[in-house]
DSSP file (Angstrom, degrees, kcal/mol; ACC not computed):
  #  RESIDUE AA STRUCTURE BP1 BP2  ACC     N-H-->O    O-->H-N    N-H-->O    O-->H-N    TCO  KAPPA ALPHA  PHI   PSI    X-CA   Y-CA   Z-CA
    1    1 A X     >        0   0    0      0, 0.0     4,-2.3     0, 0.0    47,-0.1   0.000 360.0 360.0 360.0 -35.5   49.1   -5.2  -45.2
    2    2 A X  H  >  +     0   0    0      1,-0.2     4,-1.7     2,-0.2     5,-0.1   0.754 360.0  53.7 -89.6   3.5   47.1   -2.3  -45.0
    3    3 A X  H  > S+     0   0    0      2,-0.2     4,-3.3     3,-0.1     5,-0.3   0.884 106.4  56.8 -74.6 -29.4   43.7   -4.5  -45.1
    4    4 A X  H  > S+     0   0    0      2,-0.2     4,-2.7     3,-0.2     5,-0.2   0.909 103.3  51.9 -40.2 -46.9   45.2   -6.3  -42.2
    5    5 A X  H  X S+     0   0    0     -4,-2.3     4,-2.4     2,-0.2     5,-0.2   0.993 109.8  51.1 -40.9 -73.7   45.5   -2.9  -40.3
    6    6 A X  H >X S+     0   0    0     -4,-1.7     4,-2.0     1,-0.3     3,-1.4   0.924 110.9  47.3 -60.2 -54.7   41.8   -2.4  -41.1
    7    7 A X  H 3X S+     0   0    0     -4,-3.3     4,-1.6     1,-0.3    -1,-0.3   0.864 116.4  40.2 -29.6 -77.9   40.8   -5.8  -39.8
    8    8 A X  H 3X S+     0   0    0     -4,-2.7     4,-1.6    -5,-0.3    -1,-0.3   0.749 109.8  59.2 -63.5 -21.6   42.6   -5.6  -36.7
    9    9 A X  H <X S+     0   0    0     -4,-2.4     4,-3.5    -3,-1.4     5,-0.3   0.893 116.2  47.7 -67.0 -70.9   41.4   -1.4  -36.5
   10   10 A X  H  X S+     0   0    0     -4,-2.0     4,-1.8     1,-0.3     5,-0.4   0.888 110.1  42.8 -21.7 -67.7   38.0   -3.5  -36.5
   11   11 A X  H >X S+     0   0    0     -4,-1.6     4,-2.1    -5,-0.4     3,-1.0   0.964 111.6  51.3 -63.6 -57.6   38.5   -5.9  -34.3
   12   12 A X  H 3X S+     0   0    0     -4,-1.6     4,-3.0     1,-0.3    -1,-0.2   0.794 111.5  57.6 -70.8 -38.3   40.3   -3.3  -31.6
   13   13 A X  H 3X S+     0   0    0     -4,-3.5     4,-1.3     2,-0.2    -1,-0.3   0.900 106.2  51.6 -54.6 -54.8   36.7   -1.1  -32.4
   14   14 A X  H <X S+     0   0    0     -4,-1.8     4,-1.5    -3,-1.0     5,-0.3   0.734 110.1  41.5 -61.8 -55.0   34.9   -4.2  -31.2
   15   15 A X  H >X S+     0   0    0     -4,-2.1     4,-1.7    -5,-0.4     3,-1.5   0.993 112.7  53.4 -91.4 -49.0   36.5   -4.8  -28.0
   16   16 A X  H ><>S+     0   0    0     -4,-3.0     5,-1.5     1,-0.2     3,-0.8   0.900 116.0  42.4 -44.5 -62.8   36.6   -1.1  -26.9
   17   17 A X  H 3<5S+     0   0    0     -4,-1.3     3,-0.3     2,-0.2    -1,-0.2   0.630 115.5  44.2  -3.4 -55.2   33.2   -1.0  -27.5
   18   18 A X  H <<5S+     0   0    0     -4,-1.5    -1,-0.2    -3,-1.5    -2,-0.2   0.767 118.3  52.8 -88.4 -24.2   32.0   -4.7  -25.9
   19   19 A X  T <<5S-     0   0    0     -4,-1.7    -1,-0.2    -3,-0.8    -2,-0.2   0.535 122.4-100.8 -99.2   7.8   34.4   -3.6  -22.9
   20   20 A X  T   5S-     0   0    0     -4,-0.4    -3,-0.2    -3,-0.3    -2,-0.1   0.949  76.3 -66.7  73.2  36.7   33.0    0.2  -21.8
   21   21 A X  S   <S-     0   0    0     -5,-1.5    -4,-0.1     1,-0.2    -5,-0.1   0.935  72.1-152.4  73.2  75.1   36.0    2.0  -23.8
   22   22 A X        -     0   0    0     -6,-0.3    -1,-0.2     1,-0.2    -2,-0.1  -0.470  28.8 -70.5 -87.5 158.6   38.9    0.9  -21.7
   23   23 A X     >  -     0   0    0      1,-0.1     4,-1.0     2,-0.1    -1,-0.2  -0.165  25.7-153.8 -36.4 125.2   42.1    2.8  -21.4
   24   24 A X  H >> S+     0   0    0      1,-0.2     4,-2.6     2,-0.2     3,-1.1   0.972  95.9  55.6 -42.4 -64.6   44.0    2.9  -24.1
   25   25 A X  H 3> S+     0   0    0      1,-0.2     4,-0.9     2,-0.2    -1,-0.2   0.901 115.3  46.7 -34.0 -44.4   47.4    3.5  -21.9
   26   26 A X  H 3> S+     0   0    0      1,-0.2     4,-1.5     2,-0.2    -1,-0.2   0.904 113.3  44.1 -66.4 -30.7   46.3    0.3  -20.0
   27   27 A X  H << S+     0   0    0     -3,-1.1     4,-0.4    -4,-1.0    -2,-0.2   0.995 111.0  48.4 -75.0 -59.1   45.5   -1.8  -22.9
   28   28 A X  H  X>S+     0   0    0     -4,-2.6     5,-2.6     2,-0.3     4,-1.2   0.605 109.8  57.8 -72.5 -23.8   48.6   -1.0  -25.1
   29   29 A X  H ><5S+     0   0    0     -4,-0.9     3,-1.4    -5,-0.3    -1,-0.2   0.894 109.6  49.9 -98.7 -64.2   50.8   -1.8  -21.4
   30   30 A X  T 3<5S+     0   0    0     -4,-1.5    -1,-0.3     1,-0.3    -2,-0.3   0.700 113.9  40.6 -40.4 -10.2   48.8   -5.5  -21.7
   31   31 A X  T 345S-     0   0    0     -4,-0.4    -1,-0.3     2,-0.2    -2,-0.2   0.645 113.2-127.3-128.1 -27.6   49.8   -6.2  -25.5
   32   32 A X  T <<5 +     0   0    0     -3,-1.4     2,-0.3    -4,-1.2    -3,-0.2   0.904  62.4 127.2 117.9  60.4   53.1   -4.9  -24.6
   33   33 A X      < -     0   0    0     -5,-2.6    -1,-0.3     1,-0.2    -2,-0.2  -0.942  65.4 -70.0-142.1-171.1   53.3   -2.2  -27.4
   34   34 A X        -     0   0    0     -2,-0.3    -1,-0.2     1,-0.1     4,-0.1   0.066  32.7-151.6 -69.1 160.3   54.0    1.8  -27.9
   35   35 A X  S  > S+     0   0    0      3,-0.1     4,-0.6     2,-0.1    -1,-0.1   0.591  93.8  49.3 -79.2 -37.7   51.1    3.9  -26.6
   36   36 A X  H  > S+     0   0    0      2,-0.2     4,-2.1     1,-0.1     5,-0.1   0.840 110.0  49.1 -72.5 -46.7   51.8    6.7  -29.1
   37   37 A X  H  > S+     0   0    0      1,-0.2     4,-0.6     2,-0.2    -1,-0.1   0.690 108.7  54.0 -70.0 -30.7   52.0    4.5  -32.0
   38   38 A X  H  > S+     0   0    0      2,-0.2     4,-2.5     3,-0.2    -1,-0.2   0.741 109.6  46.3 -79.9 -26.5   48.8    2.7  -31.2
   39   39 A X  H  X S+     0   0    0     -4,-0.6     4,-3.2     1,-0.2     6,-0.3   0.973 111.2  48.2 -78.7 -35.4   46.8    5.6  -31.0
   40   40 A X  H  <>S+     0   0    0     -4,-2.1     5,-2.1     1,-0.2     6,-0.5   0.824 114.1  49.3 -50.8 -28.6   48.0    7.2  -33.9
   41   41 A X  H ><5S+     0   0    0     -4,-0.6     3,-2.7     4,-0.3    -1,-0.2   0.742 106.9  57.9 -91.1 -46.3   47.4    3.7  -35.7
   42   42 A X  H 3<5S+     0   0    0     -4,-2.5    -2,-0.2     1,-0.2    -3,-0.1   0.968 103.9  55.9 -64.7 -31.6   43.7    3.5  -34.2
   43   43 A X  T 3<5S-     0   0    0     -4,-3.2    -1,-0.2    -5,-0.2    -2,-0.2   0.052 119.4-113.2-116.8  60.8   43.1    6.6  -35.8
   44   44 A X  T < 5S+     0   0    0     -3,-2.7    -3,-0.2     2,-0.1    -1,-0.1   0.523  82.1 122.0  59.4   9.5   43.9    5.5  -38.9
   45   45 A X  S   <S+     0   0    0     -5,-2.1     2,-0.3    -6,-0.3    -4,-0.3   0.509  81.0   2.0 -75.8 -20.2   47.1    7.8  -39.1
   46   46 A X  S    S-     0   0    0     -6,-0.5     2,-0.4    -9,-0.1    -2,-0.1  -0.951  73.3-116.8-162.2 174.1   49.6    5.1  -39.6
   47   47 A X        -     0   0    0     -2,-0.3     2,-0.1    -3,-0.1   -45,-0.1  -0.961  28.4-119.7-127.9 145.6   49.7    1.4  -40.0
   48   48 A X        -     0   0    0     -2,-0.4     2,-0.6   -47,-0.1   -43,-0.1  -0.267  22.6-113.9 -69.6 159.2   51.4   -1.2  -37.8
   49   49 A X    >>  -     0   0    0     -2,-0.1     3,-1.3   -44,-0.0     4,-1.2  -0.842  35.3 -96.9 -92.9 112.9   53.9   -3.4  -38.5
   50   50 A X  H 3> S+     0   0    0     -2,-0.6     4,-1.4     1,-0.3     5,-0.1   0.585 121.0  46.8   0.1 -57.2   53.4   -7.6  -38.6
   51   51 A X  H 3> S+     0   0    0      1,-0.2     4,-0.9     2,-0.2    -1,-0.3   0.929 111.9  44.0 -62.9 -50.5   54.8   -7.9  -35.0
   52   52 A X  H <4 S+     0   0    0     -3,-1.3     4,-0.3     2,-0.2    -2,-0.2   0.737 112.6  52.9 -74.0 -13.2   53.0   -5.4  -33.6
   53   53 A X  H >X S+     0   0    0     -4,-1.2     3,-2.5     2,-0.2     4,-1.2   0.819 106.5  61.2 -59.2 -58.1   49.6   -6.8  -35.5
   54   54 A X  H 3X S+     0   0    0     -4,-1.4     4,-0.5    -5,-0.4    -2,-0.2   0.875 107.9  41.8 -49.9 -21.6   50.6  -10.2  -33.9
   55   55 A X  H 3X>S+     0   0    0     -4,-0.9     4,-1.2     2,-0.2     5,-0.5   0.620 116.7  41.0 -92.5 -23.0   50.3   -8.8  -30.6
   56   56 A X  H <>5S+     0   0    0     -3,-2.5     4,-2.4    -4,-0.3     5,-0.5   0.925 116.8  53.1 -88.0 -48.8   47.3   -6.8  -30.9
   57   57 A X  H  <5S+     0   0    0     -4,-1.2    -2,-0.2     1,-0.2    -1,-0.2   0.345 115.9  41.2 -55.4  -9.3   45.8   -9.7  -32.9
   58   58 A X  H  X5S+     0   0    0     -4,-0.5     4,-1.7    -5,-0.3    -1,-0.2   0.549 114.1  46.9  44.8 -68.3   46.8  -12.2  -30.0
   59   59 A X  H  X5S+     0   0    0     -4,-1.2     4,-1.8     1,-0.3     5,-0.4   0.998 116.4  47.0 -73.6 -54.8   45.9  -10.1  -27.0
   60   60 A X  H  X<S+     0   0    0     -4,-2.4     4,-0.8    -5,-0.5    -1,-0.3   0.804 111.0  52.9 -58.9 -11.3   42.2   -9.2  -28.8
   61   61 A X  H >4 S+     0   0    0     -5,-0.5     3,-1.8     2,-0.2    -2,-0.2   0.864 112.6  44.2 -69.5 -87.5   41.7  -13.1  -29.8
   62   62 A X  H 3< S+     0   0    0     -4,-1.7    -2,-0.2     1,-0.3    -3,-0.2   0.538 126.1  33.4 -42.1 -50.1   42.3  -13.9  -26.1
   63   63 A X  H 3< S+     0   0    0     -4,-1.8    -1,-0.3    -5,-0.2     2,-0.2   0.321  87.2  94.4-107.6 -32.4   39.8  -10.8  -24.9
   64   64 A X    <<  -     0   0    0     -3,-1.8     2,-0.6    -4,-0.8   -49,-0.1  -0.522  66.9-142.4 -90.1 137.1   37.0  -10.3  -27.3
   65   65 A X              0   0    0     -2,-0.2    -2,-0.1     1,-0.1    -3,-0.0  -0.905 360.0 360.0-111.0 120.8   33.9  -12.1  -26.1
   66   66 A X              0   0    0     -2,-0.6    -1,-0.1     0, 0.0    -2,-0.0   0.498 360.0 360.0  88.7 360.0   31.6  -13.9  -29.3
């Protein structure tokens, strides 16, 4: 599970990055999970759970360009 994390940490790097570093608060409201829990999880402080991967993996599929 926790190489999934790093993938998806990857991936989430990728699209802040491609998109001019958008709010987090906004982003987390669009994947319709915690705010607190994703930042702590972006920086590598905790790892997400399967459901909440499926949503960040989902919303960044749909979002990430190339």
């Amino acid at each position: 599970m926790q190489d999934r994390n790093n993938r998806v940490r990857d991936m989430y790097s990728k699209f802040h990055e491609q998109y001019y570093a958008p709010q987090m608060k906004l982003i987390t409201k669009k994947m319709g999970v915690d705010y607190s829990h994703f930042a702590k999880w972006r920086a590598g402080k905790l790892d997400l759970t399967d459901n909440t991967l499926n949503k960040v993996e989902r919303f960044l599929e749909e979002n990430l360009k190339g």
